[in-house]
BAKELO-987689 format. One record per residue: residue number from 1; x, y, z of N, C-alpha, C in turn. Coordinates in nm, 4 decimals, padded with zeros to 6 digits. Example, Ala and Ser with C-alpha at 12.3 -4.5 7.8 and 13.67 -1.06 7.14 Angstrom:
# residues 2
NODE   i     n.px     n.py     n.pz    ca.px    ca.py    ca.pz     c.px     c.py     c.pz
NODE   1  01.3190 -00.5690  00.7800  01.2300 -00.4500  00.7800  01.3200 -00.3300  00.7800
NODE   2  01.2850 -00.2250  00.7080  01.3670 -00.1060  00.7140  01.2900  00.0030  00.7870
# end
This chain:
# residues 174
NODE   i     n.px     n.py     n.pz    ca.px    ca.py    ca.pz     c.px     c.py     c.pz
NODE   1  00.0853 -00.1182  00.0000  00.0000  00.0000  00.0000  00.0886  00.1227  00.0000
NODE   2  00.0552  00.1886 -00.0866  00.1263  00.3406 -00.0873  00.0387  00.4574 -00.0413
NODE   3  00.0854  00.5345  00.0497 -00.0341  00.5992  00.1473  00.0211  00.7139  00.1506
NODE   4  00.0161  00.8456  00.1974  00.0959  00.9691  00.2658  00.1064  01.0681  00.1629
NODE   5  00.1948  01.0417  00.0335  00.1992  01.1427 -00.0258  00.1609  01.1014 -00.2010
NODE   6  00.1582  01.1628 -00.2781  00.0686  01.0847 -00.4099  00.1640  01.0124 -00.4743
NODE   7  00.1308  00.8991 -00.5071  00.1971  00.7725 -00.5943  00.1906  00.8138 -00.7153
NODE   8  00.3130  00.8065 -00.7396  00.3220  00.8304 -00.8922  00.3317  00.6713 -00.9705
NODE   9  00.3684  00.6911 -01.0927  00.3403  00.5588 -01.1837  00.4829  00.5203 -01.1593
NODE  10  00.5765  00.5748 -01.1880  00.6999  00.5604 -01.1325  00.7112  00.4382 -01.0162
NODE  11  00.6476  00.4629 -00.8806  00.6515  00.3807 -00.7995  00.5483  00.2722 -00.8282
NODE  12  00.4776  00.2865 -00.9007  00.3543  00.1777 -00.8668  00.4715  00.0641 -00.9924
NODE  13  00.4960  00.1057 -01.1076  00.5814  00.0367 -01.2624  00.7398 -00.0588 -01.1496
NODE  14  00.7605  00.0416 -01.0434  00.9110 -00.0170 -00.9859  00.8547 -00.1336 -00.8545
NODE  15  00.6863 -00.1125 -00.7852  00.6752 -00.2243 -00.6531  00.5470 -00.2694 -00.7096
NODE  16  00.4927 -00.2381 -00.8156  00.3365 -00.3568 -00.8475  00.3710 -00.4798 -00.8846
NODE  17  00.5015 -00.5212 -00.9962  00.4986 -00.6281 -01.0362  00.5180 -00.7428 -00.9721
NODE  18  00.3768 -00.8556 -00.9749  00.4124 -00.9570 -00.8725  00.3027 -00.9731 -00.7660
NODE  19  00.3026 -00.8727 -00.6904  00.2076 -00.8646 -00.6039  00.0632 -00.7601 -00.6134
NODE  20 -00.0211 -00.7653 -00.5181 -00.1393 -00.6974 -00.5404 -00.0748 -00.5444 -00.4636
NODE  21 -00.0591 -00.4636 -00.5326 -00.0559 -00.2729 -00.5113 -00.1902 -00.1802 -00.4897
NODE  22 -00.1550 -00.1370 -00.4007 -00.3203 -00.0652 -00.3569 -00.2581  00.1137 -00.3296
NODE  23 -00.2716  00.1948 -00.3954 -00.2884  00.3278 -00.3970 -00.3826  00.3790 -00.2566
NODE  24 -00.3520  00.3952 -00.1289 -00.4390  00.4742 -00.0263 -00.4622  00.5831 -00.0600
NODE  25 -00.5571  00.6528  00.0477 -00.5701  00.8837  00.0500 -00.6347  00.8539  00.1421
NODE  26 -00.6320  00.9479  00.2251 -00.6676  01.0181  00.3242 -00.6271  01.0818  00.4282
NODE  27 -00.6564  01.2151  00.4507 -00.6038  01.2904  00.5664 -00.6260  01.2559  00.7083
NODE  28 -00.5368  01.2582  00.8149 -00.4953  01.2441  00.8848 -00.6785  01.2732  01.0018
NODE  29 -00.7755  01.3932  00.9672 -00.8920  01.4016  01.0246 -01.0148  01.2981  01.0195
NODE  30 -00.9371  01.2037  00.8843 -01.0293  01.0660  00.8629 -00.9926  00.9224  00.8691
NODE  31 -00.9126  00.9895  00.9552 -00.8350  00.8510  01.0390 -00.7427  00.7735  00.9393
NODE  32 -00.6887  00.8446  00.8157 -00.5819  00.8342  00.7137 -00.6407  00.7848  00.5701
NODE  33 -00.7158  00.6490  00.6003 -00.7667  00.5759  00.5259 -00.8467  00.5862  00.4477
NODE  34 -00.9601  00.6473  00.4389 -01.1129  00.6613  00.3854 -01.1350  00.5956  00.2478
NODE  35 -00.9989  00.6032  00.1524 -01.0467  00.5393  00.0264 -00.9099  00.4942 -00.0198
NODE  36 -00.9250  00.3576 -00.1013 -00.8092  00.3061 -00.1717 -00.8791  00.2325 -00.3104
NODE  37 -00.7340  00.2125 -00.3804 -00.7423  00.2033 -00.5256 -00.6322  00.1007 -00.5154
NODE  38 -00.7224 -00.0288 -00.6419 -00.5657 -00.1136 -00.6548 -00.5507 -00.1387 -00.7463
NODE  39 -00.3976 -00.1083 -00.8175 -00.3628 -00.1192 -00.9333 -00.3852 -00.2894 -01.0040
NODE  40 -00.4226 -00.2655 -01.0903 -00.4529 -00.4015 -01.1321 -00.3234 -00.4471 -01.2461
NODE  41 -00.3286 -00.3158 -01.3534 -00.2071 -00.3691 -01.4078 -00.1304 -00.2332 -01.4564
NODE  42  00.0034 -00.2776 -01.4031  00.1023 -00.1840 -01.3787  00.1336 -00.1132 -01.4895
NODE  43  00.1292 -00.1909 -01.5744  00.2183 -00.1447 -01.7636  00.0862 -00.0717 -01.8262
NODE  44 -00.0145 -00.0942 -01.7562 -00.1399 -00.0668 -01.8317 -00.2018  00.0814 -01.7797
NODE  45 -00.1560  00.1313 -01.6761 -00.1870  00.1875 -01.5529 -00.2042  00.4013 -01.6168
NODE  46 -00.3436  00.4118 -01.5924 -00.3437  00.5420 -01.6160 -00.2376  00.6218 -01.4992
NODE  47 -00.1874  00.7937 -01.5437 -00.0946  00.9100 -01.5223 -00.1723  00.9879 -01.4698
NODE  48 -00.2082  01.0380 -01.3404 -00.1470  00.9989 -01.2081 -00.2924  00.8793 -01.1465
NODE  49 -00.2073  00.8113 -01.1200 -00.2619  00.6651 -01.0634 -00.4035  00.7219 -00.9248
NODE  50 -00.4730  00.6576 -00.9431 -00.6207  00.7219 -00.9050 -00.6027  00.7208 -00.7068
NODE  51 -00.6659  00.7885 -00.6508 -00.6438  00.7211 -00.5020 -00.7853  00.6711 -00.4797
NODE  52 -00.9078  00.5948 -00.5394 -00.9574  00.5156 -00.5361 -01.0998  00.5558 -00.4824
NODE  53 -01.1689  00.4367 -00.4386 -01.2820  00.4794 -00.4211 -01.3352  00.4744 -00.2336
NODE  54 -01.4519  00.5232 -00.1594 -01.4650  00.5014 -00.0128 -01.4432  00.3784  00.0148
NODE  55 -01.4066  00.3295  00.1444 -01.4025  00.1319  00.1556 -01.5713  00.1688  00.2770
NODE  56 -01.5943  00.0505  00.3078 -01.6964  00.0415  00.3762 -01.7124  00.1448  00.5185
NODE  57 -01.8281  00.1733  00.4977 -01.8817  00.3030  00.6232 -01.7558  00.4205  00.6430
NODE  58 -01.7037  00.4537  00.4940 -01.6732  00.5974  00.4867 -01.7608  00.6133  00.3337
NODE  59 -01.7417  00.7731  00.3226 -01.8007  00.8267  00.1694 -01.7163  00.9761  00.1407
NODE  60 -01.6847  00.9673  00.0372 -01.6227  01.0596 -00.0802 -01.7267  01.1012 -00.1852
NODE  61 -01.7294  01.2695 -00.2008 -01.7933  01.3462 -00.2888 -01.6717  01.4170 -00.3329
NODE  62 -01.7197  01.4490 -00.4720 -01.6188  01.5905 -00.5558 -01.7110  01.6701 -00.5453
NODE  63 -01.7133  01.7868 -00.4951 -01.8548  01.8970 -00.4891 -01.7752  02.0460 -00.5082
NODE  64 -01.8885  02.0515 -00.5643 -01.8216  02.2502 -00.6092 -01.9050  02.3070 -00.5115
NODE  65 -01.9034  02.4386 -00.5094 -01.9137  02.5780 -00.4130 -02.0238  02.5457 -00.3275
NODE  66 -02.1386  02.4931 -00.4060 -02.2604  02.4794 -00.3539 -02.2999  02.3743 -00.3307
NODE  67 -02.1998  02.2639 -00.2760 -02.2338  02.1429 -00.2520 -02.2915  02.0188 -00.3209
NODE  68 -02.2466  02.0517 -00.4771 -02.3098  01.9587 -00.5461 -02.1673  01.8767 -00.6318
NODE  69 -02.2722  01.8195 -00.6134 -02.1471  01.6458 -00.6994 -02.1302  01.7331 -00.8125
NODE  70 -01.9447  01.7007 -00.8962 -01.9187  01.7407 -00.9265 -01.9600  01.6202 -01.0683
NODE  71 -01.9815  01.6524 -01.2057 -01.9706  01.5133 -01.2999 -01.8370  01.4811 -01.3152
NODE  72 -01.8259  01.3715 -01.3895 -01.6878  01.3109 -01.4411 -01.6200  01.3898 -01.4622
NODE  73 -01.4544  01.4413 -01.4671 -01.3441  01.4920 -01.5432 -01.3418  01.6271 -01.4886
NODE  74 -01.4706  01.6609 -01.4038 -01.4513  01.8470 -01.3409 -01.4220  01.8438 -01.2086
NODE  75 -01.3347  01.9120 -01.1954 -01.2505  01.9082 -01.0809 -01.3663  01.9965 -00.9954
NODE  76 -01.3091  01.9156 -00.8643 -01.4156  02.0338 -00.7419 -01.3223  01.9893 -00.6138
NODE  77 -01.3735  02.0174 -00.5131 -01.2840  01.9942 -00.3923 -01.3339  01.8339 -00.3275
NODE  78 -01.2583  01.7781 -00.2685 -01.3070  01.6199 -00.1963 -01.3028  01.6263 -00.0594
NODE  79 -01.4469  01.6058 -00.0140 -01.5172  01.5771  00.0907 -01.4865  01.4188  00.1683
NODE  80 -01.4730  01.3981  00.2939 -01.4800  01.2819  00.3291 -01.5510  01.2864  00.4171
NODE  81 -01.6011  01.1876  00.4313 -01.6810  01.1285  00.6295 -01.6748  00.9777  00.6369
NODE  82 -01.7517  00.9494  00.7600 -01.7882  00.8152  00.7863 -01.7066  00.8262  00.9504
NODE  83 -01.7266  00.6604  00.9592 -01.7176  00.6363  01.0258 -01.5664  00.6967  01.1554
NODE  84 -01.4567  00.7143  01.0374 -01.3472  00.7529  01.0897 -01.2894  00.9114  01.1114
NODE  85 -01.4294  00.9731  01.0640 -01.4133  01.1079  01.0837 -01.3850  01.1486  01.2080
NODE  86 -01.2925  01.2252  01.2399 -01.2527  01.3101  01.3584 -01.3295  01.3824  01.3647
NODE  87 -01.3478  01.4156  01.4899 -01.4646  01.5252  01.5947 -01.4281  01.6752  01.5622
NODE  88 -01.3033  01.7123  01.5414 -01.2979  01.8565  01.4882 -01.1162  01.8519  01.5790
NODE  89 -01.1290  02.0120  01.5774 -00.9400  02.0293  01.6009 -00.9830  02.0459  01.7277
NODE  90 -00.8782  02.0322  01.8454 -00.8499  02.0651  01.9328 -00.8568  02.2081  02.0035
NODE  91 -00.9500  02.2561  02.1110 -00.8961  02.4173  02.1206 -00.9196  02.4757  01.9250
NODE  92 -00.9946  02.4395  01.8679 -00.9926  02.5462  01.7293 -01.1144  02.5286  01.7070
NODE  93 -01.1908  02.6325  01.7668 -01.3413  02.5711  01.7381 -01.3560  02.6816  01.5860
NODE  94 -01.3123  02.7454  01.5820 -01.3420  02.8535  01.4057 -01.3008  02.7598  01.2648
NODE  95 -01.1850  02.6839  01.3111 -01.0810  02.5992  01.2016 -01.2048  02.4725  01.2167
NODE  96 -01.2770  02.4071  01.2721 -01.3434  02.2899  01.3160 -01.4672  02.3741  01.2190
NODE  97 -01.5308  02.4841  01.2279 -01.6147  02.4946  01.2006 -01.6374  02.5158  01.0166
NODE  98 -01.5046  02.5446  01.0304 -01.4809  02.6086  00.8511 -01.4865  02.4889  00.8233
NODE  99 -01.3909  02.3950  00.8469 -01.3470  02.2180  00.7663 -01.4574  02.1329  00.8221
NODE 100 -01.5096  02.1257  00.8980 -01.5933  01.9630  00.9705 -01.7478  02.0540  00.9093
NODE 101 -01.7913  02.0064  00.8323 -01.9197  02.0495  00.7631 -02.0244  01.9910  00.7807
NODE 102 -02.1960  01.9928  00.7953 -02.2895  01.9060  00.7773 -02.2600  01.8216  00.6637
NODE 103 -02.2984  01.7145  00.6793 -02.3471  01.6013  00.5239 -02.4535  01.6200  00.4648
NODE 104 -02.4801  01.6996  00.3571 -02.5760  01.7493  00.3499 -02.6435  01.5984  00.2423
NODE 105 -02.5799  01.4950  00.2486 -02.6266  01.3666  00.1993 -02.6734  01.2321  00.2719
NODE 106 -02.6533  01.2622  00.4270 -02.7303  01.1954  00.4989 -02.8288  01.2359  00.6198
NODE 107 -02.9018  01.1083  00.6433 -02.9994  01.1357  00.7040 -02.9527  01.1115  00.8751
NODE 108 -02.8215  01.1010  00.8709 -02.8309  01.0639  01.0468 -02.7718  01.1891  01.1169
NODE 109 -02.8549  01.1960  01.2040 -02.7856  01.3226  01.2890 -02.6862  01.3598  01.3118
NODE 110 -02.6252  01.5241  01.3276 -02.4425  01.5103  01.3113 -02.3906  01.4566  01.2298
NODE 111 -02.4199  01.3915  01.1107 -02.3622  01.3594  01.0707 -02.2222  01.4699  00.9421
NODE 112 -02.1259  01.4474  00.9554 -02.0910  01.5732  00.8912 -01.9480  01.5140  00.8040
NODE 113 -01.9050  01.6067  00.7278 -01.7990  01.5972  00.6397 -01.6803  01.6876  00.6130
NODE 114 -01.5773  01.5778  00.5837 -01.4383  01.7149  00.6144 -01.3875  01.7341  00.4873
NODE 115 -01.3508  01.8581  00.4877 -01.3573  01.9539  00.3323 -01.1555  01.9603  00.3385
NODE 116 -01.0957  01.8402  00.2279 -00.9881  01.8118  00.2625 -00.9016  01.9238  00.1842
NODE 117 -00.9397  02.0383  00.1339 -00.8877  02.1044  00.0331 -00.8087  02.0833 -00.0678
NODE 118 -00.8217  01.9364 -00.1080 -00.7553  01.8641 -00.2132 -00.8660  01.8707 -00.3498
NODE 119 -00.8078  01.9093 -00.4601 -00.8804  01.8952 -00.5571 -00.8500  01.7919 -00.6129
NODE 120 -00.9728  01.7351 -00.6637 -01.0202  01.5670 -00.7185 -01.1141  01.6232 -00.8653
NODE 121 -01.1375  01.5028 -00.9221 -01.2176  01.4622 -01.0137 -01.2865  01.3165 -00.9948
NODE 122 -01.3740  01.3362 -01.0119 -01.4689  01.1592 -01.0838 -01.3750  01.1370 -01.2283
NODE 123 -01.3509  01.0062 -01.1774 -01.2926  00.9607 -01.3436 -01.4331  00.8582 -01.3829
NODE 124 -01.4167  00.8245 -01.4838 -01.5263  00.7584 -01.6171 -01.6098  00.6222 -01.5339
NODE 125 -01.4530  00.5358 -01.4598 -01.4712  00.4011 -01.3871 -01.5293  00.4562 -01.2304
NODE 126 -01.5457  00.5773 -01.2039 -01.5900  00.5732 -01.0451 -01.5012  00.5884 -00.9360
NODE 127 -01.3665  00.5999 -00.9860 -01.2644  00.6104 -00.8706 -01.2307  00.7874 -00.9017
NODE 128 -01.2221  00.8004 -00.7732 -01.1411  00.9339 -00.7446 -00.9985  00.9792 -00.8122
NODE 129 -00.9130  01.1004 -00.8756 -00.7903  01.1544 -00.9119 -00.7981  01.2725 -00.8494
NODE 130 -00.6787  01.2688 -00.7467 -00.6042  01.3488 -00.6886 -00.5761  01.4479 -00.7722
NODE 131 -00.5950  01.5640 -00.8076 -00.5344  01.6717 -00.9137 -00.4665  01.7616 -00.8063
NODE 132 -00.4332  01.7931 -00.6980 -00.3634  01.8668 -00.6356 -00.4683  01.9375 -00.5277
NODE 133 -00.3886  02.0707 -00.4607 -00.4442  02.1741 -00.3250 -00.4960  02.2691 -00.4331
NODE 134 -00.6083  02.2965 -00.3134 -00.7599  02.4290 -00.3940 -00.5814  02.5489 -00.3152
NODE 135 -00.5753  02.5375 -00.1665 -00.4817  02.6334 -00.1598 -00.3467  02.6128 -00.1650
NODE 136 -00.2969  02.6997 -00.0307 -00.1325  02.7060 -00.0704 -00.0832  02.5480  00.0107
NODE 137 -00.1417  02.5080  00.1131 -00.0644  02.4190  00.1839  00.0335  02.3109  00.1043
NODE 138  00.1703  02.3128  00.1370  00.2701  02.2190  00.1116  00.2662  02.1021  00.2028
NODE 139  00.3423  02.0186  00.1400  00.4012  01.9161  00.2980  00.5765  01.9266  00.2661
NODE 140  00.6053  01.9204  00.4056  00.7320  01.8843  00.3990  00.7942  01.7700  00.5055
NODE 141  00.8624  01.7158  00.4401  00.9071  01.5905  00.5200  00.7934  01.5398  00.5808
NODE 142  00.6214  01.5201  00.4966  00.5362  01.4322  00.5851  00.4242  01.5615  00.6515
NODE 143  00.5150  01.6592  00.7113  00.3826  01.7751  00.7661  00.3358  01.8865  00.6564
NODE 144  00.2238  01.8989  00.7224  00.1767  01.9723  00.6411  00.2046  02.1790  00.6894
NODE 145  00.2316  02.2186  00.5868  00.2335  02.3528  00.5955  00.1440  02.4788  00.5530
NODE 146  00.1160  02.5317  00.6255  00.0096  02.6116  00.5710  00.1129  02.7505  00.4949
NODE 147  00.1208  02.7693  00.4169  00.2296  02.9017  00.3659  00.1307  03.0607  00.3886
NODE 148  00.0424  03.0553  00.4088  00.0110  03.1423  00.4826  00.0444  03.1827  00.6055
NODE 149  00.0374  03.0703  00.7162  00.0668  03.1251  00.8129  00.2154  03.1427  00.8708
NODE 150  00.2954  03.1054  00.7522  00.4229  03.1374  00.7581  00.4657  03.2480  00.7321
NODE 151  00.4042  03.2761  00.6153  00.3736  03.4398  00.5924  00.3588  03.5295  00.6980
NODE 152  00.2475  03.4971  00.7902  00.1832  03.6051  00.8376  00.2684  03.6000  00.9742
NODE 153  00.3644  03.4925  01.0367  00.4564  03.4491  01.0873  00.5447  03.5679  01.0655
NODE 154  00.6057  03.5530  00.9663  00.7288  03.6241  00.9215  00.6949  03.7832  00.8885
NODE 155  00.5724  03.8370  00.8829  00.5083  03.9659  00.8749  00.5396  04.0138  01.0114
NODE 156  00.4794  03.9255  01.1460  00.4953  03.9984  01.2490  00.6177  03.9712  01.2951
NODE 157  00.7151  03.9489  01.2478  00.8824  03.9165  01.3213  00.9735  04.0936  01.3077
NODE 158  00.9659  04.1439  01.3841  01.0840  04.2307  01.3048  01.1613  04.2374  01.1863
NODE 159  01.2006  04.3118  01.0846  01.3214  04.2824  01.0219  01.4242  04.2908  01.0396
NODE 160  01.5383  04.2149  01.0426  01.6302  04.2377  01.1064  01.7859  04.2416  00.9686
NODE 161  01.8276  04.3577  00.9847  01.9103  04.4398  00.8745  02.0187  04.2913  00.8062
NODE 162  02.0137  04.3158  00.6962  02.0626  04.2476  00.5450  02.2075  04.2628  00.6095
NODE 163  02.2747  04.1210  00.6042  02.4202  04.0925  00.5842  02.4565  04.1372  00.5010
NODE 164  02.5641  04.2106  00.4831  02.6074  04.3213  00.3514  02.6778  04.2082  00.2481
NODE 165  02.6865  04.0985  00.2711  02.7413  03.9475  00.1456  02.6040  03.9774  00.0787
NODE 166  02.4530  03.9737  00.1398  02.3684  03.9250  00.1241  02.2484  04.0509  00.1018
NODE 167  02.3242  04.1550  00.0163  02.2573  04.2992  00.0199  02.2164  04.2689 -00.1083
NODE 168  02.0842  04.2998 -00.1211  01.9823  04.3157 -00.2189  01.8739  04.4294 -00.2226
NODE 169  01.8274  04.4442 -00.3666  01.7242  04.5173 -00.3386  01.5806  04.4872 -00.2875
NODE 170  01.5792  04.3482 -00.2523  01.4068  04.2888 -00.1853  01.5247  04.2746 -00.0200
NODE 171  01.6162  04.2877  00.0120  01.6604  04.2750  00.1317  01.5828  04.3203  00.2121
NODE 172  01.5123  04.2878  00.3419  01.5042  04.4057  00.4353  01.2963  04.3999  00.4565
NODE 173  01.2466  04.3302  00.2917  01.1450  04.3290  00.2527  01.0672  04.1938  00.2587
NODE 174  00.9146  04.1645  00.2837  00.8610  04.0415  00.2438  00.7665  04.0722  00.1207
# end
């Protein structure tokens, strides 16, 4: 299983042959897992390799602005829930309230969905493609970074005066 960061064909062409390869996704608020994809055949294998479909008592939507399923091939943002959904952030009840959303597709109470800011598509067969972040967040080495708030980090720091090796004209500036 290849899980954490997106599988390229690269890896699936160098560890599928032989054995059964399964493409994971999911963020860390849905208990990692929520949906997997398994390569069936490696040489045959669509660019970028799908991260698959919900497994039992989770669910995945592509939905645009207004909460509606997105069709095949149009990108929108991917929703998760179920069973392994996390309760919200810690101490962040504003950040809990923006990401942990009603389900506006079921009928059980509370029931709600986390808005992973990953943009997806429906492909043709029903499995999910990863197309990248709606925003700025990176990962590095595994965490995730918000580049905003690094920004806004480095806004309120003092500036502190340009090594004259290292004198420029954005010196001094963000």
């Amino acid at each position: 299983i290849s899980a954490g960061e997106a599988c390229s064909l690269e890896i699936v062409k160098r560890w599928a042959s032989g054995r059964r390869f399964f493409n994971g996704y999911g963020p860390t608020e849905a208990s990692v897992g929520p949906l997997l994809y398994e390569v069936k055949d490696p040489l045959q294998e669509a660019n970028p390799i799908p991260i698959g479909r919900p497994l039992s008592n989770q669910q995945a939507y592509v939905l645009n602005g207004q909460f509606q399923s997105q069709p095949v091939d149009v990108p929108g943002e991917l929703y998760v829930g179920g069973v392994g959904l996390a309760r919200g952030y810690h101490l962040r009840p504003e950040l809990t309230a923006e990401r942990f959303v009603p389900n506006p597709f079921s009928g059980a109470p509370g029931a709600r969905l986390y808005r992973t800011g990953d943009l997806s598509r429906y492909r043709a067969d029903g499995s999910i493609e990863f197309l990248g972040r709606i925003d700025e967040q990176v990962k590095v080495r595994g965490f995730r970074v918000e580049l905003g708030e690094v920004e806004a980090a480095l806004r309120a720091t003092p500036l502190m005066p340009c090594p004259s090796f290292r004198a420029s004209p954005s010196c001094g500036s963000i």
